[in-house]
Residue, then its C-alpha position, 0 to 999 in steps of 0.5 A: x500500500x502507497x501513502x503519498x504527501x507532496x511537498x509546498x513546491x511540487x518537486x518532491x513527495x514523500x512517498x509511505x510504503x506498507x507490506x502487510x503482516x499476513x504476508x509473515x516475514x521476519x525482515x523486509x528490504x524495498x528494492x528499486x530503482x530508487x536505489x539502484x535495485x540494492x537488495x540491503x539498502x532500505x531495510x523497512x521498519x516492522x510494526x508491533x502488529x506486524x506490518x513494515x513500513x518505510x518513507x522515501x522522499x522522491x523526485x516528482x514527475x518520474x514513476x519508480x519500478x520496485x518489489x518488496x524483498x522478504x527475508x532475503x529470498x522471496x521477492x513480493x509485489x504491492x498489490x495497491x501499487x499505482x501500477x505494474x510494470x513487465x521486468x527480465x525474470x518474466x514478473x512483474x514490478x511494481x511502479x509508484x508514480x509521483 
């Protein structure tokens, strides 16, 4: 799930993004092209319900492909995300648009 608030001059947006705990995982890391598709940059917080979370400023007027990394093997997307985006493994990532 996606949670965006834009700042006062419309070049930047904070953008929230939400893994739900009924997908139980232990540790998740968001994985895109914000960061150059780095596996362990941005680890995501884990709520005491059970749900990750993590803020990203990002620079409007781009769209941004990503997928969430669940304990280091299984790759998920966001199922509320803005839209969807084919990649090289034959999957799907998902995309942020801001």
């Amino acid at each position: 799930m996606l949670k965006k608030q834009y700042y006062k001059d419309g070049k930047l947006c904070r953008v929230w993004f939400y893994l739900p705990a009924e997908l139980h995982a232990n540790q998740v890391h968001l994985v895109g092209d914000f960061n150059d598709w780095n596996e362990t940059q941005t680890p995501m917080k884990k709520k005491m319900d059970g749900t990750f979370y993590i803020a990203l400023t990002l620079q409007t007027g781009k769209s941004y492909q990503y997928r969430y990394l669940l304990d280091g093997e299984r790759w998920e997307n966001d199922w509320e995300a803005d839209g969807y985006e084919p990649n090289s493994l034959g999957e799907e990532n998902s995309v942020v648009i801001v």
